[in-house]
C-alpha positions as CSV (number, residue, x, y, z in Angstrom):
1,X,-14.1,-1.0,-10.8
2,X,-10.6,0.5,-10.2
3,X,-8.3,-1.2,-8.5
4,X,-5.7,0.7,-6.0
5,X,-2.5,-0.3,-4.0
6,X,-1.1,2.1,-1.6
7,X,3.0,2.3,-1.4
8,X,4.5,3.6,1.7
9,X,8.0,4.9,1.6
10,X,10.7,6.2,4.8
11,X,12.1,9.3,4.6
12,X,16.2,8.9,4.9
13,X,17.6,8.3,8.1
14,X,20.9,7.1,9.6
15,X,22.8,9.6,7.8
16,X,21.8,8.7,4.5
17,X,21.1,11.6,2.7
18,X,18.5,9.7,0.4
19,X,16.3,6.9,1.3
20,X,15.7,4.7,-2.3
21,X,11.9,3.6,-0.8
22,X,10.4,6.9,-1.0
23,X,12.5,7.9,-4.5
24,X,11.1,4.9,-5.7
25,X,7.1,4.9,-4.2
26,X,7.3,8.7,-5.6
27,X,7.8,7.7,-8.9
28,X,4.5,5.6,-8.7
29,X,2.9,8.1,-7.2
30,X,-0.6,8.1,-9.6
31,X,0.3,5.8,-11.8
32,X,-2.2,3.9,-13.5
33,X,-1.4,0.3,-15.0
34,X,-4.5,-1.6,-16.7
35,X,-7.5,-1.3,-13.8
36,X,-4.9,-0.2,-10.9
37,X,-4.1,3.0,-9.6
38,X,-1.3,3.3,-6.8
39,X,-0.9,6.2,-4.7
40,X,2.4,6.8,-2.3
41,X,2.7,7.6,1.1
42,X,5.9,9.2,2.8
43,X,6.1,7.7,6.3
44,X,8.9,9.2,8.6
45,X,11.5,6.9,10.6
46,X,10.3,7.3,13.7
47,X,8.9,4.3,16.1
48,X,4.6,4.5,16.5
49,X,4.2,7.8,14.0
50,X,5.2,5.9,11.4
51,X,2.0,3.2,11.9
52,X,-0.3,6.1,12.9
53,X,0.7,7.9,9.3
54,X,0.4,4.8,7.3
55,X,-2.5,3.7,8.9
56,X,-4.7,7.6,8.2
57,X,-3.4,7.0,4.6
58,X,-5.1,3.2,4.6
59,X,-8.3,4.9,5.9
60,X,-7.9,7.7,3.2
61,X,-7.6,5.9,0.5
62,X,-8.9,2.3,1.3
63,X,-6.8,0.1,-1.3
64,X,-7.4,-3.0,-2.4
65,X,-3.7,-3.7,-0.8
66,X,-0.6,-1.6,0.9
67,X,2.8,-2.4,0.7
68,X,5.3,-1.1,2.8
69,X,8.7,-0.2,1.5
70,X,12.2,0.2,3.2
71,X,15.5,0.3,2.3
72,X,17.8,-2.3,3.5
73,X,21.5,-1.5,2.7
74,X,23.5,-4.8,1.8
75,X,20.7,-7.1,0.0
76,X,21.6,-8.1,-3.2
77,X,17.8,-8.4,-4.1
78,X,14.5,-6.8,-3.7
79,X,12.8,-8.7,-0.9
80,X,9.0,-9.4,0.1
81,X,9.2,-10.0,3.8
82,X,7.3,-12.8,5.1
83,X,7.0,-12.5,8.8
84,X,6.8,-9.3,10.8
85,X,7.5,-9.7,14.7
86,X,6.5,-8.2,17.8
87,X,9.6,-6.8,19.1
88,X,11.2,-2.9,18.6
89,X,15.0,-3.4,19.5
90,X,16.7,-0.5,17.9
91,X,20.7,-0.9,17.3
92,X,20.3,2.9,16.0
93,X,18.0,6.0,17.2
94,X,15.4,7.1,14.7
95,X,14.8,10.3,13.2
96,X,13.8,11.4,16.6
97,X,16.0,10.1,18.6
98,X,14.3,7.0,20.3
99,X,15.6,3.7,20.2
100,X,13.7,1.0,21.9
101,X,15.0,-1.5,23.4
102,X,13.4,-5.2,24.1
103,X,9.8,-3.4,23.6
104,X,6.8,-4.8,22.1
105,X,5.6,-2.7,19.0
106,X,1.8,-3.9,20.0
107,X,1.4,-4.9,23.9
108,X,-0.5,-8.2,24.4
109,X,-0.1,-8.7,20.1
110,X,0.6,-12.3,19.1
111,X,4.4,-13.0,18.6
112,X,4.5,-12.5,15.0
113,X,2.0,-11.5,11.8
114,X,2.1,-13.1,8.4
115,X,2.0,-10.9,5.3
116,X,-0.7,-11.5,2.9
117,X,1.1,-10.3,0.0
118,X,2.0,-13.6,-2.9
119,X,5.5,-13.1,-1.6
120,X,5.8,-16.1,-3.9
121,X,3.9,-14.9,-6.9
122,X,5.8,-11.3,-6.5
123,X,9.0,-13.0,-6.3
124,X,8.5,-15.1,-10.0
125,X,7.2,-12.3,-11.7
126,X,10.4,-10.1,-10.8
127,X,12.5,-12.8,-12.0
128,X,10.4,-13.2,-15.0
129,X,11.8,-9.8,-16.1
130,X,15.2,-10.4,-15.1
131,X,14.7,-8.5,-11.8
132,X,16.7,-10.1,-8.2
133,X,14.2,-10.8,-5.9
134,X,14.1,-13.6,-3.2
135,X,11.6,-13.8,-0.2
136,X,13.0,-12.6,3.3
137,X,12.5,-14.2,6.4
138,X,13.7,-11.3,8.9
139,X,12.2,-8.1,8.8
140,X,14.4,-6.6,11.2
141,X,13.9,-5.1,14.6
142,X,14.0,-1.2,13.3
143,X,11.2,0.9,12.3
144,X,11.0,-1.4,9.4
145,X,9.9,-4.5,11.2
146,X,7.8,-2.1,13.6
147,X,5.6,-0.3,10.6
148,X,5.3,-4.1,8.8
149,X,4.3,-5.8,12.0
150,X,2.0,-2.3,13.0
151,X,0.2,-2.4,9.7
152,X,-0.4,-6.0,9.6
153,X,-2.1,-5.3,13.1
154,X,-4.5,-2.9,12.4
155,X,-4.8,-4.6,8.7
156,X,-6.1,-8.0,10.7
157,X,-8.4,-6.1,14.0
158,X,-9.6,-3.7,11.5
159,X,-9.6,-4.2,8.2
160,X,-9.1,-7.7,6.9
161,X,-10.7,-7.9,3.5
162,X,-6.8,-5.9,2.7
163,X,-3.8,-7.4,1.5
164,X,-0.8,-6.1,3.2
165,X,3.3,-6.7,3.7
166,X,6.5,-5.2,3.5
167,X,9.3,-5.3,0.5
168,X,12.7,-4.3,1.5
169,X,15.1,-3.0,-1.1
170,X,18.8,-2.4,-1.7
171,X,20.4,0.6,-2.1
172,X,20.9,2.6,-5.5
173,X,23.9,3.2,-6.9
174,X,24.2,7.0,-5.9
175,X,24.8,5.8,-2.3
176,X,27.3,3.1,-2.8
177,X,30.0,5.5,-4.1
178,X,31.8,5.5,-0.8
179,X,31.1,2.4,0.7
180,X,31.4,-1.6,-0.4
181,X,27.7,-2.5,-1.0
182,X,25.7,-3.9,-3.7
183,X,23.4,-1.7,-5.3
184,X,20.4,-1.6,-7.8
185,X,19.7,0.9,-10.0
186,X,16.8,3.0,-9.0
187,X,14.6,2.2,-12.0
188,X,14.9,-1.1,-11.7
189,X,13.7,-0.7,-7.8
190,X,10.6,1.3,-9.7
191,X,9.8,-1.4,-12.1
192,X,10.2,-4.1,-9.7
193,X,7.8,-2.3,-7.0
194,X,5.1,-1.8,-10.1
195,X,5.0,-5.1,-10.7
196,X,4.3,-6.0,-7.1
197,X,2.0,-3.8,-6.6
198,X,-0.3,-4.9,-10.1
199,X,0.4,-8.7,-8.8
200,X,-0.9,-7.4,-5.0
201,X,-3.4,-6.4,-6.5
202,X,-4.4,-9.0,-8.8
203,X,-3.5,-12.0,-7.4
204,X,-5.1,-13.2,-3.7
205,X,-3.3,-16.2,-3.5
206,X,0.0,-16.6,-3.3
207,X,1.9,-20.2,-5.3
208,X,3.2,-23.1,-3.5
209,X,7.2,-23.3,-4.5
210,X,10.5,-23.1,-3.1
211,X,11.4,-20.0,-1.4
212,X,13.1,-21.0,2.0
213,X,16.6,-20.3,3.3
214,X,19.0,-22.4,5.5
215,X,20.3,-19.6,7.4
């Protein structure tokens, strides 16, 4: 029996004229790697639509597990989030112009959501090919944190036999031209996401091994 992982991507936002998440969850759009198929889903950067469209494409396509993707300018690696948390406090508007502040993103939710992604086991294989990857600890409080913590949510009231998380990642080179940032190249953001998404997929336990930070 197939296997299938559903990739979610933002559309840009705060003047970016590109966001690297969806470039990157387009490419895998289809793609079929051994016994796994993964499928992409655009979701915009906007506070609640952004969990109602991921969540219709979960109940479309009912993966084995979904990982959200988002584009945080300034990381050196590619990062599997561990924690999502149930606060929207927006330093920016999104793309329509709300920005919450102090909010919860689920009222009454528990304080924060684990993801059930190996974060660990994702981590080592990236390095194993030479790719930068570290676990995060802070998801944000933008529509990043808000989808992770949204999807985790309805992932554990509704459908808990799913795997789910977040993975930020850094820009691509075409947007660091006029600005000091580091950057990967977008094919390496495509290769590193595959290889989440077949270890997501494969693996449902994550390793035991050093992946803290002291600040």
């Amino acid at each position: 029996m197939r296997k299938k992982v559903l990739l979610t991507g933002f559309e840009a936002f705060g003047g970016e004229k590109i966001n690297p998440a969806l470039e990157a969850v387009r490419r895998l759009d289809g793609r079929k790697i051994d016994d796994i198929t993964i499928v992409a889903q655009e979701v915009p950067t906007v506070f609640h639509r952004s969990i109602e469209t991921a969540v219709r494409a979960i109940m479309e396509h009912e993966p084995d597990a979904v990982i959200c993707v988002g584009q945080a300018g300034g990381r050196l690696k590619i990062t599997p989030e561990r924690v999502a948390i149930n606060i929207d406090d927006a330093r920016i508007p999104d793309n329509d112009n709300q920005q919450p502040i102090d909010e919860p993103v689920v009222a009454g939710g528990p304080a924060a959501l684990w993801s059930t992604l190996p974060i660990k086991r994702i981590v080592r294989r990236l390095k194993e090919e030479s790719i930068p990857a570290a676990v995060s600890n802070t998801a944000g409080t933008f529509v990043c944190n808000h989808l992770f913590y949204g999807v985790m949510h309805y992932l554990q009231t509704e459908a808990s036999d799913i795997r789910g998380g977040f993975i930020h990642i850094p820009y691509i080179h075409e947007q660091t031209a006029d600005k000091e940032a580091p950057s990967l190249s977008l094919d390496t953001i495509v290769k590193g996401l595959e290889l989440a998404a077949v270890t997501a997929a494969n693996e449902k336990e994550d390793i035991k091994e050093v992946g803290g930070a002291t600040h």
